[in-house]
mmCIF file as Biopython writes it, N, C-alpha, C and O atoms, coordinates in Angstrom:
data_model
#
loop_
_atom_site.group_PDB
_atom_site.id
_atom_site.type_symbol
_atom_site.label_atom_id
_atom_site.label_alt_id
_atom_site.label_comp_id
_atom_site.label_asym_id
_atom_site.label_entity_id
_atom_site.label_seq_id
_atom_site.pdbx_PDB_ins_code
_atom_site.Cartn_x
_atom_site.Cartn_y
_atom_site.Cartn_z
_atom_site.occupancy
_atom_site.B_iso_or_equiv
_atom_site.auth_seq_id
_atom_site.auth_asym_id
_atom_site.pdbx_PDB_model_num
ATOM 1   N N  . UNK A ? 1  ? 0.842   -1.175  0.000  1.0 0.0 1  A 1 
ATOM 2   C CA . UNK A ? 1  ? 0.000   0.000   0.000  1.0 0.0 1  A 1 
ATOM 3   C C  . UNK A ? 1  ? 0.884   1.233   0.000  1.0 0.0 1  A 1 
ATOM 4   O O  . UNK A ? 1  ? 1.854   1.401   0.739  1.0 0.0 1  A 1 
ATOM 5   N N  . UNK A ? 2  ? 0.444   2.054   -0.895 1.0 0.0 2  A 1 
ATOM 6   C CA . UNK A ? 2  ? 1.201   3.245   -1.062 1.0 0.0 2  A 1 
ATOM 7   C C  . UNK A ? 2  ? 0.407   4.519   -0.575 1.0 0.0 2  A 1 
ATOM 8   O O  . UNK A ? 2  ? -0.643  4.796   -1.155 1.0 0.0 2  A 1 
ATOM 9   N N  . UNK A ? 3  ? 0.937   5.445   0.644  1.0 0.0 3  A 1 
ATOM 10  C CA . UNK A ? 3  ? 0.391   6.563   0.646  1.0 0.0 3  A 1 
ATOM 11  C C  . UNK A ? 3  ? 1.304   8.247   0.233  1.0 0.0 3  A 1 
ATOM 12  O O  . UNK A ? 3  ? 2.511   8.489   0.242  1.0 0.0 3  A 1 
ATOM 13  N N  . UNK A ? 4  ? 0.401   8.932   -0.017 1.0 0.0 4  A 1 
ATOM 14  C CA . UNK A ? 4  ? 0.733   10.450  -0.491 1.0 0.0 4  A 1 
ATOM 15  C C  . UNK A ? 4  ? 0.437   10.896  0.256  1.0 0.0 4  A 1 
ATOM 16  O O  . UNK A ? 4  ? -0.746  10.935  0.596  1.0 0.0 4  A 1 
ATOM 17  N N  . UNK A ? 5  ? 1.850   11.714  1.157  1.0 0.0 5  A 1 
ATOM 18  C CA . UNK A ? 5  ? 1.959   12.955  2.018  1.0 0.0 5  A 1 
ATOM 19  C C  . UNK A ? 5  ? 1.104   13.890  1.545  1.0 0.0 5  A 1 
ATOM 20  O O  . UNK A ? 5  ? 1.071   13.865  0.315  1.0 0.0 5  A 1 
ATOM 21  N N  . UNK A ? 6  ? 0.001   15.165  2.306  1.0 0.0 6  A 1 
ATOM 22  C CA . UNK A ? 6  ? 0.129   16.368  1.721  1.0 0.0 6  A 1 
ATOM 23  C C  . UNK A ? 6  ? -0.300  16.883  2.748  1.0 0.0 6  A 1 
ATOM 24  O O  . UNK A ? 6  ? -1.073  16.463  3.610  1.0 0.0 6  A 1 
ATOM 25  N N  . UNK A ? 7  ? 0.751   18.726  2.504  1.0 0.0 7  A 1 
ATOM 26  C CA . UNK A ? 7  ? 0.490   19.478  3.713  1.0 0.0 7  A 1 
ATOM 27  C C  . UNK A ? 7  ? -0.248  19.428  4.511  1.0 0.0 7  A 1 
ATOM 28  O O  . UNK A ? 7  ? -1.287  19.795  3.960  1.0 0.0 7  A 1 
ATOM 29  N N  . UNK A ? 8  ? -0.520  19.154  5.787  1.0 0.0 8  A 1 
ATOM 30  C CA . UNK A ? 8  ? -1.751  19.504  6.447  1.0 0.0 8  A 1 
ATOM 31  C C  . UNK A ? 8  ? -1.158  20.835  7.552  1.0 0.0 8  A 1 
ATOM 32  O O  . UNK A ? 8  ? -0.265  20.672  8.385  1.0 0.0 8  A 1 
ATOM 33  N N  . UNK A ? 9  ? -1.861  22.064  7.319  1.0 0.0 9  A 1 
ATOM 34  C CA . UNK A ? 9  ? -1.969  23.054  7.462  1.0 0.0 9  A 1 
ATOM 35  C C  . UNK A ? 9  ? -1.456  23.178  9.286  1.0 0.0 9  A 1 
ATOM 36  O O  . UNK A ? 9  ? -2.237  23.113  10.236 1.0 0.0 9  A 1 
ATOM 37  N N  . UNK A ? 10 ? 0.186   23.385  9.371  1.0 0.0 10 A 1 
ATOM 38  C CA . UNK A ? 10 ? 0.739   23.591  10.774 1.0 0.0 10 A 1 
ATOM 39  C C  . UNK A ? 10 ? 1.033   21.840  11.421 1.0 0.0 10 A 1 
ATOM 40  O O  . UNK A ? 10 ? 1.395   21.721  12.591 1.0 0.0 10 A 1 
ATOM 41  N N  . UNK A ? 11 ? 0.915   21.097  10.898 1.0 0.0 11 A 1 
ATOM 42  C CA . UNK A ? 11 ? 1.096   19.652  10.780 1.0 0.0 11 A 1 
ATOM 43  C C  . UNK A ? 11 ? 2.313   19.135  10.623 1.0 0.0 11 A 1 
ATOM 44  O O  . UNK A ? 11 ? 2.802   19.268  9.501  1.0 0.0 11 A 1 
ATOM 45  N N  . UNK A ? 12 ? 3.092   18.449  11.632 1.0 0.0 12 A 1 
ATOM 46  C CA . UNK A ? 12 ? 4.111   17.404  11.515 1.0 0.0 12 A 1 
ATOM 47  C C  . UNK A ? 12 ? 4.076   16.099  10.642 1.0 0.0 12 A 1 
ATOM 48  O O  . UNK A ? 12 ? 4.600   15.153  11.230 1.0 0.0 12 A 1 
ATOM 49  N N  . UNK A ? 13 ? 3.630   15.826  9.484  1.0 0.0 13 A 1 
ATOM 50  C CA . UNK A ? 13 ? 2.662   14.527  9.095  1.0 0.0 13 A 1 
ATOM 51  C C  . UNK A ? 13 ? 3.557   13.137  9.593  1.0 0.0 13 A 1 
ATOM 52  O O  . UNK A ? 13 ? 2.890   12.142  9.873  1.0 0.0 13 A 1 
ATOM 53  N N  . UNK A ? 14 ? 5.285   13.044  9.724  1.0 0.0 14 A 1 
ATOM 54  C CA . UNK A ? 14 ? 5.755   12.278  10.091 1.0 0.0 14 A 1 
ATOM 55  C C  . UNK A ? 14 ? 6.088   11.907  11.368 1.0 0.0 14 A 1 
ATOM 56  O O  . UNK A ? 14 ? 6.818   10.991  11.747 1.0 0.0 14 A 1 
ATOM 57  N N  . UNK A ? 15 ? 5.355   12.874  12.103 1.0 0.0 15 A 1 
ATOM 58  C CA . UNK A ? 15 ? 4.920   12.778  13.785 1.0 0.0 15 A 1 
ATOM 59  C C  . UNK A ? 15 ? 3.766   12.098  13.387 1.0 0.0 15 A 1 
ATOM 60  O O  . UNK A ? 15 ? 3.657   10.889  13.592 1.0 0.0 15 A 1 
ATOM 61  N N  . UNK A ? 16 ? 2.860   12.778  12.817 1.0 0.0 16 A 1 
ATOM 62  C CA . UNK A ? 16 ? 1.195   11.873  12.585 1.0 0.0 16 A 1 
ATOM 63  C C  . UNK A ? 16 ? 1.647   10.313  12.418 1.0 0.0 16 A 1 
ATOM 64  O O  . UNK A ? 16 ? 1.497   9.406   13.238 1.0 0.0 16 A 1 
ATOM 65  N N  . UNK A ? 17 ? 2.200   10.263  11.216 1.0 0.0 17 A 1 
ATOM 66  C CA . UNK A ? 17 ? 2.443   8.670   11.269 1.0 0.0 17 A 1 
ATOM 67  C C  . UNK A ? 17 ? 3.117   7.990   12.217 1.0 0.0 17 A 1 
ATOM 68  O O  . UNK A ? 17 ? 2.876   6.808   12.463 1.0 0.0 17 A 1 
ATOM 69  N N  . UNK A ? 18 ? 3.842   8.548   12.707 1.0 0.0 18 A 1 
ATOM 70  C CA . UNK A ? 18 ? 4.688   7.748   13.755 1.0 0.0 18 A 1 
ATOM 71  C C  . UNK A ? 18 ? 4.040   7.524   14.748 1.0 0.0 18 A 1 
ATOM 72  O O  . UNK A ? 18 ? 4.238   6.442   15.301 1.0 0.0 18 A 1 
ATOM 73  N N  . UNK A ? 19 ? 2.754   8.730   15.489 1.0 0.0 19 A 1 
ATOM 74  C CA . UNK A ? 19 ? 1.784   8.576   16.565 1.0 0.0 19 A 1 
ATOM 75  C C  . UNK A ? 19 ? 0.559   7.429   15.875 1.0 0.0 19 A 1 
ATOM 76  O O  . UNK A ? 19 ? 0.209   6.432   16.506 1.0 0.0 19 A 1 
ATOM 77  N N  . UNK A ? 20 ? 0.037   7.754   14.575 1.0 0.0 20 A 1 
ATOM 78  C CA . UNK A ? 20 ? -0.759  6.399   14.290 1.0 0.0 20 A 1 
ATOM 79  C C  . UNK A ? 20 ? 0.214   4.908   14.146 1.0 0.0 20 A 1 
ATOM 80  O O  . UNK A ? 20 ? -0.238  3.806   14.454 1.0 0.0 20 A 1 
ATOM 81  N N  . UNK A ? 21 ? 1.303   5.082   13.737 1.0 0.0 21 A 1 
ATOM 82  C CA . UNK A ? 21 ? 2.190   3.535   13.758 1.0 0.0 21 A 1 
ATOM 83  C C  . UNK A ? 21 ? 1.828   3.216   15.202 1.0 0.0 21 A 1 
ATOM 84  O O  . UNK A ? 21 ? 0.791   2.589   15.413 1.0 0.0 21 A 1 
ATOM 85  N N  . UNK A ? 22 ? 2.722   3.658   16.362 1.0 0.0 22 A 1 
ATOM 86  C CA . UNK A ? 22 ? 2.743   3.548   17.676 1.0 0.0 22 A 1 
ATOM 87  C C  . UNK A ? 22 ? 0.827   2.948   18.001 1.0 0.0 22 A 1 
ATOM 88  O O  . UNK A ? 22 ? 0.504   1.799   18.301 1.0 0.0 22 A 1 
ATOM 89  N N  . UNK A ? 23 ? 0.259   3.657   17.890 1.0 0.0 23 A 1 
ATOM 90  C CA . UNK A ? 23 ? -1.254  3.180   18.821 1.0 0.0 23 A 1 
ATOM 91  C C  . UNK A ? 23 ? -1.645  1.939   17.539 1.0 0.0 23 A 1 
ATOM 92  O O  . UNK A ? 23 ? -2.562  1.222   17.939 1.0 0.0 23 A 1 
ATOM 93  N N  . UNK A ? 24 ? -1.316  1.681   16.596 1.0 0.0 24 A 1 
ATOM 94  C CA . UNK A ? 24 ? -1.539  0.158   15.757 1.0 0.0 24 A 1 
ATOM 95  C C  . UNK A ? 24 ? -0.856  -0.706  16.012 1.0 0.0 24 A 1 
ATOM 96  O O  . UNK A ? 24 ? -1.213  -1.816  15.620 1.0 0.0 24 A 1 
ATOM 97  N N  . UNK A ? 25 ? 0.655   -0.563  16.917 1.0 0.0 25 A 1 
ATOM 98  C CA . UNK A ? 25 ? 1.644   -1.768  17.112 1.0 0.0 25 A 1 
ATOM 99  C C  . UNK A ? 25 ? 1.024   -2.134  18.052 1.0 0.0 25 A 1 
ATOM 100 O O  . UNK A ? 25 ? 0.596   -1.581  19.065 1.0 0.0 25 A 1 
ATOM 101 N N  . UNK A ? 26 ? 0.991   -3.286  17.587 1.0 0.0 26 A 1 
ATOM 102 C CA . UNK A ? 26 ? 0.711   -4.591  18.660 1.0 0.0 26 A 1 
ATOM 103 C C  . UNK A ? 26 ? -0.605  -4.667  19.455 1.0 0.0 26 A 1 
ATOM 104 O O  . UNK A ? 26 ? -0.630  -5.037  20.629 1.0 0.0 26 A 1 
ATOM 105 N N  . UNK A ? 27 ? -2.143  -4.150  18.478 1.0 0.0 27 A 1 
ATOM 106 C CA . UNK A ? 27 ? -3.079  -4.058  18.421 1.0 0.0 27 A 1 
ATOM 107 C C  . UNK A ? 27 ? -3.390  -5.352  17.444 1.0 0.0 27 A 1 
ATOM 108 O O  . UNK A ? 27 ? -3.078  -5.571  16.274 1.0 0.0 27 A 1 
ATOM 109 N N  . UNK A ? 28 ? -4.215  -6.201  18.518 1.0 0.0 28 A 1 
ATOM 110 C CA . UNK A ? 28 ? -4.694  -7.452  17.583 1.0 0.0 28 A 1 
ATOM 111 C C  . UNK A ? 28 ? -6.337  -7.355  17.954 1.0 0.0 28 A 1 
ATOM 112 O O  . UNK A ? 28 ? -6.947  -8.024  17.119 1.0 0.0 28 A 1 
ATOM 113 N N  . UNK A ? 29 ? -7.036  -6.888  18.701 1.0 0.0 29 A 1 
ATOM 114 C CA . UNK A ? 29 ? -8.409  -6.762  18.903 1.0 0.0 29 A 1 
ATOM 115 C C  . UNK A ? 29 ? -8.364  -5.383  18.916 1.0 0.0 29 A 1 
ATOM 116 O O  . UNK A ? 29 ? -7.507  -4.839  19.613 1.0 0.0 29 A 1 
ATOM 117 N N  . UNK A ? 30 ? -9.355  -4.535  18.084 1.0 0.0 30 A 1 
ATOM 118 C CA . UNK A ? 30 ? -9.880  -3.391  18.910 1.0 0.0 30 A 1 
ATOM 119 C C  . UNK A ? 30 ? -9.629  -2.510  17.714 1.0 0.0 30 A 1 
ATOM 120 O O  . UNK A ? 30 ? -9.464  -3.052  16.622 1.0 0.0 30 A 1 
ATOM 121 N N  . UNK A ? 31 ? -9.586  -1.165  17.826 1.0 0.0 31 A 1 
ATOM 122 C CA . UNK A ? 31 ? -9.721  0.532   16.762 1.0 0.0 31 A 1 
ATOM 123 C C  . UNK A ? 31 ? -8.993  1.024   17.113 1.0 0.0 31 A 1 
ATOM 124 O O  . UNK A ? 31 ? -8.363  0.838   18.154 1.0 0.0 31 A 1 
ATOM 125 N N  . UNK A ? 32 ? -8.851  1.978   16.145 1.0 0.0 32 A 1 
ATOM 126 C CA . UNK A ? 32 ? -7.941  3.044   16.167 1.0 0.0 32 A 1 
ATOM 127 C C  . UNK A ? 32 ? -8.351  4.386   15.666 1.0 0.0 32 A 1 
ATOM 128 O O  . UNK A ? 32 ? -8.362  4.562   14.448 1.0 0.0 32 A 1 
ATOM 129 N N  . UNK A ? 33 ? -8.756  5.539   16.629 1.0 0.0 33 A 1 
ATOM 130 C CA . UNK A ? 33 ? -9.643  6.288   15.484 1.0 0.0 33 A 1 
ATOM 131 C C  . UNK A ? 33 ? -9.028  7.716   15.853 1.0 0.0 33 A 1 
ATOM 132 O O  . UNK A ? 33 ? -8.525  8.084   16.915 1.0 0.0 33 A 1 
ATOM 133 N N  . UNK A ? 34 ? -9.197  8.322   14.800 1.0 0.0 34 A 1 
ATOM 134 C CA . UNK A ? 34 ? -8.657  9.966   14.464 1.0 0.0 34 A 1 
ATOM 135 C C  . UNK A ? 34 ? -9.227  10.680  14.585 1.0 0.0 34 A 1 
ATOM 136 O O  . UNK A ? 34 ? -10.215 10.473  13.881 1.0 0.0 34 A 1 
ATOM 137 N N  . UNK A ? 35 ? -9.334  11.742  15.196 1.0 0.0 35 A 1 
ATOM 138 C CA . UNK A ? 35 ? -10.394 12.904  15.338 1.0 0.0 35 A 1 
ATOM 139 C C  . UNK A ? 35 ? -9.884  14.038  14.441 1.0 0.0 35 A 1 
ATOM 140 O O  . UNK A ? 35 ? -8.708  14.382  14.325 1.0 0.0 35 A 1 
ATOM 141 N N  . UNK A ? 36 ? -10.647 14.415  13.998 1.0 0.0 36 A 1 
ATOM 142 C CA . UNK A ? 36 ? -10.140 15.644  13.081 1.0 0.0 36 A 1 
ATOM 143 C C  . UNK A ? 36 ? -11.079 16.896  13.090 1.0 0.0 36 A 1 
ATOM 144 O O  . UNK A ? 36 ? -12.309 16.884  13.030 1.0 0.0 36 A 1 
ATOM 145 N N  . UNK A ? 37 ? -10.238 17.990  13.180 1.0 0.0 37 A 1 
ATOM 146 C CA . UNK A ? 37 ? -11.218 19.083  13.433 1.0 0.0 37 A 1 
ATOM 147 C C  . UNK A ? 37 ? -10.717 20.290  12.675 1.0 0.0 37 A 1 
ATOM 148 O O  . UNK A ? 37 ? -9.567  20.709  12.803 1.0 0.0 37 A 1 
ATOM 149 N N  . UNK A ? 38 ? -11.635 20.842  11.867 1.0 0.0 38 A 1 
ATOM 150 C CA . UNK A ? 38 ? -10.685 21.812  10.677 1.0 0.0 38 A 1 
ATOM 151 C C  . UNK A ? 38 ? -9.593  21.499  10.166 1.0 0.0 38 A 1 
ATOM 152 O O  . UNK A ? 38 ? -8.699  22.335  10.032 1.0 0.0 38 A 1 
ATOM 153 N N  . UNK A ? 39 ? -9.493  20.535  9.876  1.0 0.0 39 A 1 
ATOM 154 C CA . UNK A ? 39 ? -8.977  19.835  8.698  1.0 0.0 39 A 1 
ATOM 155 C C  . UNK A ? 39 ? -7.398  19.653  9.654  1.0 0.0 39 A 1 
ATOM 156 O O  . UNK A ? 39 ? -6.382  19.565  8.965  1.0 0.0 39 A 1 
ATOM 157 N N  . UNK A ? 40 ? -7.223  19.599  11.306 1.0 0.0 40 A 1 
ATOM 158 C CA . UNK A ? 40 ? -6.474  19.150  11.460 1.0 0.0 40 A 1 
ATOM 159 C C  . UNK A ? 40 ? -6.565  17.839  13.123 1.0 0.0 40 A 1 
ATOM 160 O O  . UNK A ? 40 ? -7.231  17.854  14.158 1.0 0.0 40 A 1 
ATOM 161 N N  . UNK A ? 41 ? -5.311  16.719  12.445 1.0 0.0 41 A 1 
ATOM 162 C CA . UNK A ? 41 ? -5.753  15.556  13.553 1.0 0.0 41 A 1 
ATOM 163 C C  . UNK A ? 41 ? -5.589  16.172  14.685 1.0 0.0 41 A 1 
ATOM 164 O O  . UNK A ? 41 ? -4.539  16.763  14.942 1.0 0.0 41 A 1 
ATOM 165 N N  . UNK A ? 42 ? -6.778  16.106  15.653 1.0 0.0 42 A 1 
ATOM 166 C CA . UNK A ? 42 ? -6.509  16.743  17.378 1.0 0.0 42 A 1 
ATOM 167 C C  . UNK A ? 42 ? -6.521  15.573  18.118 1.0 0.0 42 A 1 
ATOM 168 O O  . UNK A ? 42 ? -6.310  15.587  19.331 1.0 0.0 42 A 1 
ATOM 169 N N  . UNK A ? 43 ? -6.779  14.438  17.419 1.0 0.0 43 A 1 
ATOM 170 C CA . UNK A ? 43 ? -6.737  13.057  19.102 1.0 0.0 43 A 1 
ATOM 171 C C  . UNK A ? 43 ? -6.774  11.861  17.909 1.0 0.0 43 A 1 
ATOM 172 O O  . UNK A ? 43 ? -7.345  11.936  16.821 1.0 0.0 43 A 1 
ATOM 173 N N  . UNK A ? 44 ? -6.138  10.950  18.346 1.0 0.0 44 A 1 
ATOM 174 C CA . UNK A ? 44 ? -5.589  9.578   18.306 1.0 0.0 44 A 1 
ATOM 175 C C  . UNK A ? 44 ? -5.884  9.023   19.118 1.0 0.0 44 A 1 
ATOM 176 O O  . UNK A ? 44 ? -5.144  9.287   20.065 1.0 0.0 44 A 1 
ATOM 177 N N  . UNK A ? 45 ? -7.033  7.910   19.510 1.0 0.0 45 A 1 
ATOM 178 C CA . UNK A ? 45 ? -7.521  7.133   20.466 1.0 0.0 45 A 1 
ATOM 179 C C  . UNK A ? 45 ? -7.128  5.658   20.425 1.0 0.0 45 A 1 
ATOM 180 O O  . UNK A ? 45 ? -6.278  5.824   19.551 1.0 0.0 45 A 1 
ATOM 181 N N  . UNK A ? 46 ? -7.087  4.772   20.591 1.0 0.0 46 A 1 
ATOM 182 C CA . UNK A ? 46 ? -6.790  3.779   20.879 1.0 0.0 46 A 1 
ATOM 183 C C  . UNK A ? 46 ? -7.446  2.685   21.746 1.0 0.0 46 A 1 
ATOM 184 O O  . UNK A ? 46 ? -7.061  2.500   22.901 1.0 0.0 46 A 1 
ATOM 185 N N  . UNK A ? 47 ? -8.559  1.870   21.120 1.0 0.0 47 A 1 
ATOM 186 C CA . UNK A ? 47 ? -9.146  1.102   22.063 1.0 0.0 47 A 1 
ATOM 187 C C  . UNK A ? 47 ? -8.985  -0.210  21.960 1.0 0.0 47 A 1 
ATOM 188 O O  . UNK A ? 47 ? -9.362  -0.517  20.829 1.0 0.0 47 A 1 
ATOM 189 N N  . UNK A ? 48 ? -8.507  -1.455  22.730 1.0 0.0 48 A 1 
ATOM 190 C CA . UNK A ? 48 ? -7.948  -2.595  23.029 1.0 0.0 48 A 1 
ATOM 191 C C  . UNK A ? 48 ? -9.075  -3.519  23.521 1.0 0.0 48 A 1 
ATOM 192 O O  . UNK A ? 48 ? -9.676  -3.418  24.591 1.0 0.0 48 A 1 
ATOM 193 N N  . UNK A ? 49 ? -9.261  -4.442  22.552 1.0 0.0 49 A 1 
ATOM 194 C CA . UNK A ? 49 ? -10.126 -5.434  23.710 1.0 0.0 49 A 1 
ATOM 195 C C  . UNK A ? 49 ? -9.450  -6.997  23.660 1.0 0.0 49 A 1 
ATOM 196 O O  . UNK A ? 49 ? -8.872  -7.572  22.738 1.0 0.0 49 A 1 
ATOM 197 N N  . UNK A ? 50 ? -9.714  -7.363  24.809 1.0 0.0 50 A 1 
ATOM 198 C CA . UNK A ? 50 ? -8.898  -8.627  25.001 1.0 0.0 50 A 1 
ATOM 199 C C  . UNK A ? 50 ? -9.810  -10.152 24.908 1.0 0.0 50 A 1 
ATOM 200 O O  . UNK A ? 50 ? -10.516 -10.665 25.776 1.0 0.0 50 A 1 
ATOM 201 N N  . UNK A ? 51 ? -9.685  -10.342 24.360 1.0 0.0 51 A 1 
ATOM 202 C CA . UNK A ? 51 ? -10.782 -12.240 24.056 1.0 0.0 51 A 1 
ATOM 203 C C  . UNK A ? 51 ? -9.848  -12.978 25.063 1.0 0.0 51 A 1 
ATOM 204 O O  . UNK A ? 51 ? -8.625  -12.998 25.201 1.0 0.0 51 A 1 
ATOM 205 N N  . UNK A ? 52 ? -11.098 -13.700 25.849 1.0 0.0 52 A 1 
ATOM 206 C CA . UNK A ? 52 ? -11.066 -14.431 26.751 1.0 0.0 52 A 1 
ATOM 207 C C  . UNK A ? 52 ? -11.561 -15.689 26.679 1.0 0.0 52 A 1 
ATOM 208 O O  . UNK A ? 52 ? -12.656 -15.627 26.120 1.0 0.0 52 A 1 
ATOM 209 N N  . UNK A ? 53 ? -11.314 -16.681 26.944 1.0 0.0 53 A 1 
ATOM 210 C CA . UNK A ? 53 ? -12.203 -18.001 25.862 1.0 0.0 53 A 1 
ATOM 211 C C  . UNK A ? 53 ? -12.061 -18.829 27.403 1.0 0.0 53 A 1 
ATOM 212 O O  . UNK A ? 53 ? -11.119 -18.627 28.169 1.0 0.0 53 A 1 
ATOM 213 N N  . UNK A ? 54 ? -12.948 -19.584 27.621 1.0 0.0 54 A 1 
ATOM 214 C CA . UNK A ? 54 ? -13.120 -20.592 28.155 1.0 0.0 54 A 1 
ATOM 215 C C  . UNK A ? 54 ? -12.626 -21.643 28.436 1.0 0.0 54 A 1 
ATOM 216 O O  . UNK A ? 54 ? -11.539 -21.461 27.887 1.0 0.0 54 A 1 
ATOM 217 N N  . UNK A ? 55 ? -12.548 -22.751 28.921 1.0 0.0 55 A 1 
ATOM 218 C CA . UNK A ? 55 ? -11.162 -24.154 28.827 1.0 0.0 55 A 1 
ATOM 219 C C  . UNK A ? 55 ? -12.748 -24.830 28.084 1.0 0.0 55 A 1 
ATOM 220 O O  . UNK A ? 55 ? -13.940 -24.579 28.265 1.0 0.0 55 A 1 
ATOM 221 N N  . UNK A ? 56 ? -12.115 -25.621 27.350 1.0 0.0 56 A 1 
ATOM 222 C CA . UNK A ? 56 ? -12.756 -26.138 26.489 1.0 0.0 56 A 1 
ATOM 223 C C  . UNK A ? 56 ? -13.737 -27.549 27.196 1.0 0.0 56 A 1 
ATOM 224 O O  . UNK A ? 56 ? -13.029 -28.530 27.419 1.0 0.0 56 A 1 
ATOM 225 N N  . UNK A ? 57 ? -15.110 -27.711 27.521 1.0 0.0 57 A 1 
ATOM 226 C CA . UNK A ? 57 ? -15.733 -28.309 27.760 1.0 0.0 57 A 1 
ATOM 227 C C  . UNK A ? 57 ? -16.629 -28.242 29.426 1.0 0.0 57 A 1 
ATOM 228 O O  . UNK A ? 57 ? -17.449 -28.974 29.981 1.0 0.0 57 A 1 
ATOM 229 N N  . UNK A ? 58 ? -15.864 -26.813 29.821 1.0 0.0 58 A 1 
ATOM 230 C CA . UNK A ? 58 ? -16.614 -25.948 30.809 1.0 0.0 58 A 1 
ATOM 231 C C  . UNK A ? 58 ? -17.869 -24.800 30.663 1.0 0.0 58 A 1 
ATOM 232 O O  . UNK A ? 58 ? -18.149 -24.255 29.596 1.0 0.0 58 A 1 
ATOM 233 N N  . UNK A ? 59 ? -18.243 -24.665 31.358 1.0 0.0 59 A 1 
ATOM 234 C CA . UNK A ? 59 ? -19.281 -23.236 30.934 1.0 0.0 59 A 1 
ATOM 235 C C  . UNK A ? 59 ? -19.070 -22.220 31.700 1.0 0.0 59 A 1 
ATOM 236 O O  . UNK A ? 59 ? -18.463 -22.386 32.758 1.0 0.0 59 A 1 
ATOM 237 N N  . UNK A ? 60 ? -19.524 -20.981 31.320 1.0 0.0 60 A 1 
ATOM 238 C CA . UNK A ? 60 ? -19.029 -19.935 31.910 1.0 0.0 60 A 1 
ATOM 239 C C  . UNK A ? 60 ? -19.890 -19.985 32.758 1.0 0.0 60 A 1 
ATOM 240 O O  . UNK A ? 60 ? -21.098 -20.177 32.623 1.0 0.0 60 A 1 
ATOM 241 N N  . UNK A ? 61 ? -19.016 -19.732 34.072 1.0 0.0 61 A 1 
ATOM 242 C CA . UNK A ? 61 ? -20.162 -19.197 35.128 1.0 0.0 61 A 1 
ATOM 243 C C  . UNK A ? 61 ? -20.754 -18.139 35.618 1.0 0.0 61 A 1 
ATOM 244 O O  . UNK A ? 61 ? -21.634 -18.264 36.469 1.0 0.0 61 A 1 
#
């Protein structure tokens, strides 16, 4: 996948990527979402959920 830089107005964009790389490493359940406000990113959230599974031939109690 190929992306194209472009100005974003008072914007570090290779801080941007490096802050979206960072909150996607080592995310295997869960989002990642960008807030944007006048056309610039103000929050990077990061939400994690963890799967929990059962031993196999028990029920949850």
């Amino acid at each position: 996948m190929s992306t194209t830089l472009r100005s974003v107005a008072g914007q570090d964009e290779a801080g941007l990527l490096r802050e979206i790389h960072n909150a996607l490493h080592g995310l295997r359940y869960g989002a990642v979402e960008i807030t944007v406000h006048n056309g610039q990113v103000v929050q990077i959230e990061r939400k994690e959920k963890f799967r929990l599974q059962t031993p196999t031939g028990s029920k949850p109690a």
